[in-house]
C-alpha positions in Angstrom: -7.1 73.9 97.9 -5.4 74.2 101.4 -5.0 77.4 102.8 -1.2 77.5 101.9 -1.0 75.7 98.0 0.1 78.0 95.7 -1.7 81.1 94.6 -4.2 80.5 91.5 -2.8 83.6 90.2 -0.8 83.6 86.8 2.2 85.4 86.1 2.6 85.9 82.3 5.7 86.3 81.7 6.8 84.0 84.3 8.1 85.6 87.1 9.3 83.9 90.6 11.6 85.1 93.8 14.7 83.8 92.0 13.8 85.6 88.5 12.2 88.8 89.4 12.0 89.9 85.9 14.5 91.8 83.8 16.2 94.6 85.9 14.5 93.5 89.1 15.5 92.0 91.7 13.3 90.8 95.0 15.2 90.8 98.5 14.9 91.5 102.2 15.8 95.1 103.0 19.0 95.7 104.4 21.3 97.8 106.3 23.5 98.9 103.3 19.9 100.6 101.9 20.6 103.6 104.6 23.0 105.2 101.6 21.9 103.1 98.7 18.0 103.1 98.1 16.6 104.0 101.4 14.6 107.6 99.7 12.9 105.7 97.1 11.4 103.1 100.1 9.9 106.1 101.8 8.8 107.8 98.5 7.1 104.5 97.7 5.2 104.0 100.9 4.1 107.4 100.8 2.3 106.0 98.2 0.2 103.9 100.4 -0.1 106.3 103.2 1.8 109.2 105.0 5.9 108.4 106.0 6.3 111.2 107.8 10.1 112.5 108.6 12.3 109.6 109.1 15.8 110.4 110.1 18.9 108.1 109.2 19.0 107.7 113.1 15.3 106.3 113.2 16.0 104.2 109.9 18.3 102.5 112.1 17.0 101.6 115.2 13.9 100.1 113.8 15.9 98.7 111.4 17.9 97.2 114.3 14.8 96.6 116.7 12.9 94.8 113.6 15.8 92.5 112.7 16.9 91.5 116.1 13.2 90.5 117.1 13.5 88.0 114.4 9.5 88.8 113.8 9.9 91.4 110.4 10.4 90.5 107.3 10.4 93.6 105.5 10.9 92.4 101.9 11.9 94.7 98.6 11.7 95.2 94.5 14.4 97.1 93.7 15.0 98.1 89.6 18.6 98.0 89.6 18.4 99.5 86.3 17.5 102.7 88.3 18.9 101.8 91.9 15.4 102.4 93.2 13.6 100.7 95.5 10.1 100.2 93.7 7.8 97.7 95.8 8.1 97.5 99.7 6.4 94.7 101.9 6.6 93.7 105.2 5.4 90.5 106.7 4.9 90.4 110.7 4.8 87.2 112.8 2.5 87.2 115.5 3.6 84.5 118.4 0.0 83.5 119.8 -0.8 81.2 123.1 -4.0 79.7 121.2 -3.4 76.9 118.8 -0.7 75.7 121.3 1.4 79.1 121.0 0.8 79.0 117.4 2.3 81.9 115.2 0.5 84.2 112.9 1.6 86.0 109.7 0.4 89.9 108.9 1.2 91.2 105.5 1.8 95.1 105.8 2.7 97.9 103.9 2.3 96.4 100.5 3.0 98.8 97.6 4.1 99.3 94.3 5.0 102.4 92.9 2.9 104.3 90.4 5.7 103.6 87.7 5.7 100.5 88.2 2.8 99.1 88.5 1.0 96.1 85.9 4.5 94.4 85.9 3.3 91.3 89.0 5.5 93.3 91.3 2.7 93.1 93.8 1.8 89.1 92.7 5.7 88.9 93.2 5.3 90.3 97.0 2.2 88.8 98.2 3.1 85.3 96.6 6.6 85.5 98.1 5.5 86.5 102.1 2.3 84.2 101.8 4.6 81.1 101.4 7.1 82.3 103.4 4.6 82.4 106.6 3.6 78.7 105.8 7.7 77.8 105.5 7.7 80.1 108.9 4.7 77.2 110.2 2.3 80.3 110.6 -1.6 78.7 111.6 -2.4 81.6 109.5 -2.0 84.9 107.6 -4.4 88.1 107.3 -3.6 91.6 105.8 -6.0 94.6 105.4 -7.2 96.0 102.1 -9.1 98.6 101.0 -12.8 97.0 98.9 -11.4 97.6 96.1 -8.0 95.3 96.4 -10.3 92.2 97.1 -10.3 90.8 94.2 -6.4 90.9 93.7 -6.1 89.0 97.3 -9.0 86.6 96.6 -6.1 85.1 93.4 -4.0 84.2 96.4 -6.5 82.5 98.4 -7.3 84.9 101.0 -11.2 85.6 101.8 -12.9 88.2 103.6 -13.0 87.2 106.7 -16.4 86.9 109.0 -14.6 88.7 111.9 -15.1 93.0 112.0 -11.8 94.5 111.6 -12.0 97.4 114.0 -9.5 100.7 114.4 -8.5 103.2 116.9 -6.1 105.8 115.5 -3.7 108.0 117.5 -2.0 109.5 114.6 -4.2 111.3 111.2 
């Protein structure tokens, strides 16, 4: 299996970018989600660690920053049954001068809220942005997990890698 083939993971019931399941719907997050859906993002990645305040005003202008880099692709579940925003991801590109100015993918910020989670809205993330860095010609694509996640991320071919991942916090 290449580094890129599709995941070895099952979805049961099937489940894909184009069918989300019913009431769900996968999608880049937009501008529009300011008014619409943009609490429930924050309430879910508070999930995975802490949001802090986030004003309308700094929604926007890394909103704006992320887009016009071209680099973010910060990618939704929303239950449009409830209008809420239920499963955040982003993926990051990474332009590189090794590999002859190669590009790299970083999954971030993967989460699925407490509600919904054991319906493949994670599979449905982490399937989508792991073949959208090989369509975007990525050399390759890492995330960080905690031990436990392993074995969720080994389904989609990703290994733990040799390499020490290594952290310097400014923020608690």
């Amino acid at each position: 299996m290449s580094k890129f083939s599709p995941e070895t993971a099952t979805f049961s019931p099937a489940i894909s970018p184009k069918n989300s399941g019913e009431g769900f719907v996968l999608r880049p997050l937009c501008i529009a989600d300011l008014n619409k859906v943009v609490f429930f993002f924050f309430l879910v990645l508070g999930q995975l660690t802490e949001t802090g305040v986030v004003s309308p005003e700094q929604f926007m202008k890394s909103f704006e920053h992320m887009k016009k880099s071209g680099d973010y692709y910060v990618t939704v579940v929303e239950d449009v049954t409830l209008g809420q925003m239920v499963a955040p991801a982003t993926l990051i590109i990474e332009h590189k001068f090794i590999h002859s100015c190669a590009r790299r993918g970083r999954v971030e910020d993967i989460v699925v809220s407490d509600a919904h989670r054991g319906k493949q809205l994670g599979k449905l993330l982490l399937s989508t942005l792991t073949l959208l860095s090989k369509k975007l010609n990525c050399y390759k694509i890492t995330l960080e997990c905690l031990p436990e996640n392993i074995g969720f991320h080994q389904k989609f071919g990703y290994t733990v890698s040799e390499e020490n991942y290594m952290c310097r916090r400014y923020l608690k």
